[in-house]
Structures are given as C-alpha cells and as structure tokens.
N, C-alpha and C positions, 0 to 999 in steps of 0.2 A: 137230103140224101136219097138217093135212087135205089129200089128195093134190092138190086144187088151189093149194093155197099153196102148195106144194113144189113144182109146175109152175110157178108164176109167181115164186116165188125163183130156181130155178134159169135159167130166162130173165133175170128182172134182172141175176146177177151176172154171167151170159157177156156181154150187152151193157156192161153197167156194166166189167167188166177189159178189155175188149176197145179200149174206147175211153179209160180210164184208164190204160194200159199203151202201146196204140198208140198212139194220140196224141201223146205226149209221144215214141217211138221213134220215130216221123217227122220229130216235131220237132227231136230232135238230132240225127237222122243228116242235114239238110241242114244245117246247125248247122255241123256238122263236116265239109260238103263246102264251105260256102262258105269257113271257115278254114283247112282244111288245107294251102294252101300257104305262110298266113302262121306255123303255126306249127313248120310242117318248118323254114321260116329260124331259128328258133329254137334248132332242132338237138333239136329231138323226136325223140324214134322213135315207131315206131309206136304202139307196147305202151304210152309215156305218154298218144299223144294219146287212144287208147282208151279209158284207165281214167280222163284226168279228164273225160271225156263220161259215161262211168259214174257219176260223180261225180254231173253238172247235171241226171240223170233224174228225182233225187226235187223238182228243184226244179219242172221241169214237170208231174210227177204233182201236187204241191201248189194248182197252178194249173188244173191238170184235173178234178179228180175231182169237186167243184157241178156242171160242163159233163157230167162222165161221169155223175153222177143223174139229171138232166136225161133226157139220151140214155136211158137205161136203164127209166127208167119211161115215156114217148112211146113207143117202139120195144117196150115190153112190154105195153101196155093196149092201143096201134093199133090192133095184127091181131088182137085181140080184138074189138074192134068190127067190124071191116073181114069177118074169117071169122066174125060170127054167133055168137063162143064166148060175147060176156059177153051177148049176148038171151037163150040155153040158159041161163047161169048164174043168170040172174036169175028164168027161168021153173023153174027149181029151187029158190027161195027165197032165192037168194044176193042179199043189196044189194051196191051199186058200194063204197058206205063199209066194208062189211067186206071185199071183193074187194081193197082197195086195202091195208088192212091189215098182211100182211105185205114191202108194198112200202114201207110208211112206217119199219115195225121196221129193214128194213134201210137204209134212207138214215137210220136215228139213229146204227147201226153206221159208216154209209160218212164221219159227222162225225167221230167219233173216228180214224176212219182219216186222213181229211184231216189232224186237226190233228197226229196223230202223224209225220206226214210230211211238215208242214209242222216242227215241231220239226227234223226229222233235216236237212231240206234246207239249214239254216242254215249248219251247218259244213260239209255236203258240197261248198255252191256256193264256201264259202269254201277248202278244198280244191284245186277243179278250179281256181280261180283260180290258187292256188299251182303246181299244175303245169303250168299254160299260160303260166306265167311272165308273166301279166297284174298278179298283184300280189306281193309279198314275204309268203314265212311270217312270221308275226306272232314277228318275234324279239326284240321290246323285253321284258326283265325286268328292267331296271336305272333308277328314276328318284331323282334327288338335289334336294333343297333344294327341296322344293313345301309347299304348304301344301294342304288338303282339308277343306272343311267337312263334317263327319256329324251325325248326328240326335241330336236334342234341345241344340243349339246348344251342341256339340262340336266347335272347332276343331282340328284334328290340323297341327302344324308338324313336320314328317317331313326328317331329314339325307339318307336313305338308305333306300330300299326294293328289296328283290331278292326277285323272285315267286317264281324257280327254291327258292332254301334257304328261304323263306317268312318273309323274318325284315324288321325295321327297326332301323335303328341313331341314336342321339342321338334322339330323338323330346322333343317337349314338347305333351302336351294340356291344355287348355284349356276351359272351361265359365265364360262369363260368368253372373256373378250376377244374381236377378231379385228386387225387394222382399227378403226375410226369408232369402233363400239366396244365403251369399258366393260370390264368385267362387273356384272352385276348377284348382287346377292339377298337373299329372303329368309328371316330369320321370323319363325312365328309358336307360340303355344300351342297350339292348335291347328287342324285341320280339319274339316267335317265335310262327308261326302252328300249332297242335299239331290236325293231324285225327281230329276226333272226328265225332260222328253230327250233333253242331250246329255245330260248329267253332270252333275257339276262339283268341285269344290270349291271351297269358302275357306282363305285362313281367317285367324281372330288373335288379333294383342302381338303381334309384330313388328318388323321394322325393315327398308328393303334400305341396301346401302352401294352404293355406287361407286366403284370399286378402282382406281387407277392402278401405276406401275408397284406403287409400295405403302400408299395412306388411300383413308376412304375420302371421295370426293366430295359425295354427299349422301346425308342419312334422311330417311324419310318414316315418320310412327304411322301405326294406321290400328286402328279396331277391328277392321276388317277390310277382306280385299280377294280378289278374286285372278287367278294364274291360268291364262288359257290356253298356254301349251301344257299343264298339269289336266292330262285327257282320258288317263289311265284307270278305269274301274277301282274299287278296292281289291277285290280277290286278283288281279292281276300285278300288283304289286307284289302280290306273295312266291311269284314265279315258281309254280308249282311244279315238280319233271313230271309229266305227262307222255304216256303213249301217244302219238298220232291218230289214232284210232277210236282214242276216247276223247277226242276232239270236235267239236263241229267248227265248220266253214270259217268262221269270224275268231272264234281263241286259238284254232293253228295258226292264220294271219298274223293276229297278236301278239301270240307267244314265236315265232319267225322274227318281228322285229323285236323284241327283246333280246334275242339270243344274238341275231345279225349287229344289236347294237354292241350288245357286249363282245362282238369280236368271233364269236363261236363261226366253225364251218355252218348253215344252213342247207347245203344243195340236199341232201336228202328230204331235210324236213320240207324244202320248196316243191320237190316231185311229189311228195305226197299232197300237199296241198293243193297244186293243177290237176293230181286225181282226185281230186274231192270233187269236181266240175268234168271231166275228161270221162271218168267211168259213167255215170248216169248217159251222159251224150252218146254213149256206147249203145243206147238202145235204138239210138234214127239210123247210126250208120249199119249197125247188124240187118236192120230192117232193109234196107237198101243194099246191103250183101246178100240176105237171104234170100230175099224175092226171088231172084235169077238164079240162086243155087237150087231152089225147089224144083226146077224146071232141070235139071239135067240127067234127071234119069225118070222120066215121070210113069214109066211105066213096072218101076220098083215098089216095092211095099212098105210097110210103116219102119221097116227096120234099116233102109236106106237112110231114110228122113232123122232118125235116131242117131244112124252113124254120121251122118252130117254136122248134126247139132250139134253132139257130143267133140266131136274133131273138132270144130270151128270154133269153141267153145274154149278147148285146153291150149289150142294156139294163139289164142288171144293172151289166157292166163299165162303162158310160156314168156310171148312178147311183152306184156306189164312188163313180169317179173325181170326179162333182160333190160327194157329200158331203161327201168327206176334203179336198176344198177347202173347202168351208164350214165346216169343221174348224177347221182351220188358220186360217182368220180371224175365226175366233172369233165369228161370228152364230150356230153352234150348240155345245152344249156337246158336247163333243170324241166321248164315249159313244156319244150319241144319235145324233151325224153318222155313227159306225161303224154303228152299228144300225136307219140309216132304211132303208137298200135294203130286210132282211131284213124290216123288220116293213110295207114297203110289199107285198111281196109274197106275205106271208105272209096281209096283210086281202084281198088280191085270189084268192091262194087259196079262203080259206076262201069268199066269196062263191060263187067257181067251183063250189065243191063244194055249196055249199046248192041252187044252181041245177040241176046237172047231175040228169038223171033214173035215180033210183036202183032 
C-alpha cells in the first residue's frame, strides 16, 4: 500500500471503531440506566446486570456498523476536500476512483465483520435475556408423542425425544409411495444421535417393511442401520417458535424448511433470512454511495457530513422496513424485497461516482 492509502486506512478505521464501538456504548449504558431499577427488583446484583449489558453489545454493534461505514468514509474524504488534500492529490496524478480504493477494500472487510457479529449477537442477546430474567433459559429437552414432517416426504412419528442424551425412543418412519416406488416403513427402539463431522443417526433393534396397496410386501430385521435422509440435529426436532433475531444464518434456514414443510406461509421469515446476508453487504455499497456524497458540499463543515450520515442512514432503515413489508405480502419475491434497498443504492452510487470530478 502507498503512504496515502495507509493515511486514509488509518483514518477510516479510527472513525469507523469509534463510532461502531461508541455507539452501541452509549447505547447501552442508557439502556441500563433507564432499567436498572427494574432489574435491582429482580434481585440482580450488580456484577449480573453488567455482564448481561455485555451481552446486548454485539447486538448494537450489528446494527451499527452500515451506519459506522457510512460515518467513516464522509468524515474521511470531507476534510479532504474541505483542507485542499484531494485538489494536491489529483494534481499529483492521483484519480478520486483510485483515492477511494482502499476505502471500498475495507468496507468489503467491515461486511464480514458485520455479518460475523451479527451471527454471535444471536445467542448473546438471547443470553442477556436469560440473565435479566426477561426470558427462561431455554430448558425444554424432553418432547413425547409428536409427529415431524422431513425431506423427501419422510414422516417421522416420534414416542420420545431427549436432546440432552441425543436419543429417540419407539420411533416409526414413514415414506409414502409415489407411481413405481412402495410405500416404505422403519419401525425401531431406538435412535441415537452419534457426533461426527456430518452427524449422524443410528437406529438399533428394528424392522423396515415394504409397504404395497393393503399387505406388507416385505419385512426386513436389523440390529442396527442407519437413515440418510434422517439429517435433522436433535434440538431441531424440538421445533422450538423462535424470534428471527435470535437466530443465526443456518437455524432460520432450518427452521424456514420446517415451517415451509408443514405448510405454514414462510415469505416473512424468508426476507429476513436474505437480510441476514443483504444488511452486512450494506457496508461496500454505503461505501461506494458515500465516497461521492462527501464531495458535494466539500466546502461545509463537520455538520454537513453529519446530516449526510444521519439522512442516508434513516432512508435506508425507512426502505428495509418498507421492503420486508412487501416481503411479507408477497407482491415481491421475498430475496429481491431483501435486496432492493442495497441495489437501490448501490445504482445511485455508481451514478454518483460516474458524475463526481475525478
């Protein structure tokens, strides 16, 4: 890197943690002054209420860090403008679109960072719940007599499921028959979930029986045997109702085809899941909106750059929140309604930048 990128890196990330870190510190500590009396009645000590605020950090960082790009690139190209550096720069040969450069490299970095931290926030916030004694630790591992539809029109009729020892007991699976393939069936004692690298179950002391129009065709005993469309973790059999929010990446997937199998509407729960990928991504295209927004008034002061932020910032949040409604009611397909903010201002972007004098 050339001693001016590494100028203008180093600027991006002290404003960029400055405001992704404060922020969210601000946040919680009035958080925690407006509660703290209700959760001293609680019979908190202190040392609790503190660590589960520690907890709800990452979840503000999640929701920060677009806003902190944002901030970060405005507040580092401004005074560039404003002190005369990017006129020098350019009368050195330097264009604005390679100037920008390694400000866009690091807001691809700052997406990964979001989404990683949008992952962690999941259990953290479900966490601090636990110790604010807002919700119950999640202590169901025992469910008896359900039935669970799985993939490839695999009915599972379950006695007895226990997540703790990872096991099922009495179990009868089921596979209806389609044209030229009988209805097949698996009758076993047992079931045992065995951790491996893919994970597995193992029935034990069963029988699978090959099923025609009205008699069994043929029975088959086994000690043991192993069902590779049975692909389902044990706690996900427990089909737990979960907010969206206290989800990461892979159990809203999960729990989407659960719900989708059983018939339920998903388009809601599907827009949130494309923002689980869509918002973090929100940090390259903000960076690439911003650049050329810094530059339109360069001769304004830090409170320009503020009201920039701040606007560009709540029209985004505006647009989320209308798309993932349109979502939800199904006028747009669930993906695209997660992905119109981004790619709305991503085409306004790019114009910005074709415009802006390089």
């Amino acid at each position: 890197m050339r001693l001016l990128d590494r100028y203008l890196v180093r600027q991006w990330i002290r404003i960029f943690l400055l405001t992704a870190v404060g922020f969210p510190l601000v946040q919680v500590l009035i958080q925690a002054t407006d509660k703290v009396g209700k959760l001293l009645e609680r019979n908190l000590t202190a040392g609790a209420i503190a660590l589960s605020y520690l907890y709800v950090i990452p979840e503000s960082m999640s929701q920060m860090i677009p806003a902190a790009c944002l901030f970060a690139t405005v507040f580092t190209l401004g005074p560039l403008a404003r002190n005369s550096e990017l006129t020098a720069a350019k009368a050195s040969g330097q264009s604005f679109h390679r100037l920008i450069l390694p400000l866009v490299v690091a807001a691809l970095f700052a997406s990964g960072l979001s989404f990683l931290v949008s992952e962690i926030s999941t259990r953290a916030s479900a966490r601090a719940l636990e110790i604010q004694k807002e919700k119950r630790a999640s202590g169901i591992t025992t469910r008896y007599n359900f039935v669970y539809r799985g993939d490839g029109n695999w009915v599972y009729a379950i006695r007895m499921l226990e997540t703790k020892q990872k096991r099922m007991e009495n179990v009868v699976f089921e596979r209806e028959g389609k044209g030229a393939f009988p209805t097949l069936a698996i009758v076993a004692d047992s079931v045992v979930y065995v951790d491996t690298l893919a994970g597995r179950w193992r029935f034990f002391n069963g029988s699978s029986h090959i099923l025609g129009d009205s008699t069994a065709l043929a029975t088959f005993q086994f000690r043991r045997m192993r069902l590779k469309a049975l692909t389902q973790r044990p706690r996900d059999l427990l089909v737990e109702a979960k907010n969206p929010s206290e989800m990461d990446y892979r159990e809203l997937r999960d729990y989407i085809g659960v719900m989708r199998r059983s018939g339920n509407d998903v388009r809601k729960l599907s827009v949130d899941l494309a923002l689980k990928i869509a918002v973090p991504a929100t940090c390259f295209v903000i960076a690439l909106f911003g650049a050329p927004l810094a530059m339109t008034a360069p001769r304004a002061g830090a409170a320009v750059g503020v009201a920039i932020s701040l606007g560009t910032t709540i029209a985004y949040l505006l647009l989320i929140n209308l798309t993932r409604a349109i979502g939800a009611s199904g006028l747009m397909d669930p993906v695209a309604a997660a992905w119109a903010p981004n790619l709305f201002f991503l085409l306004v972007g790019l114009v910005l930048l074709w415009k802006v004098r390089t």
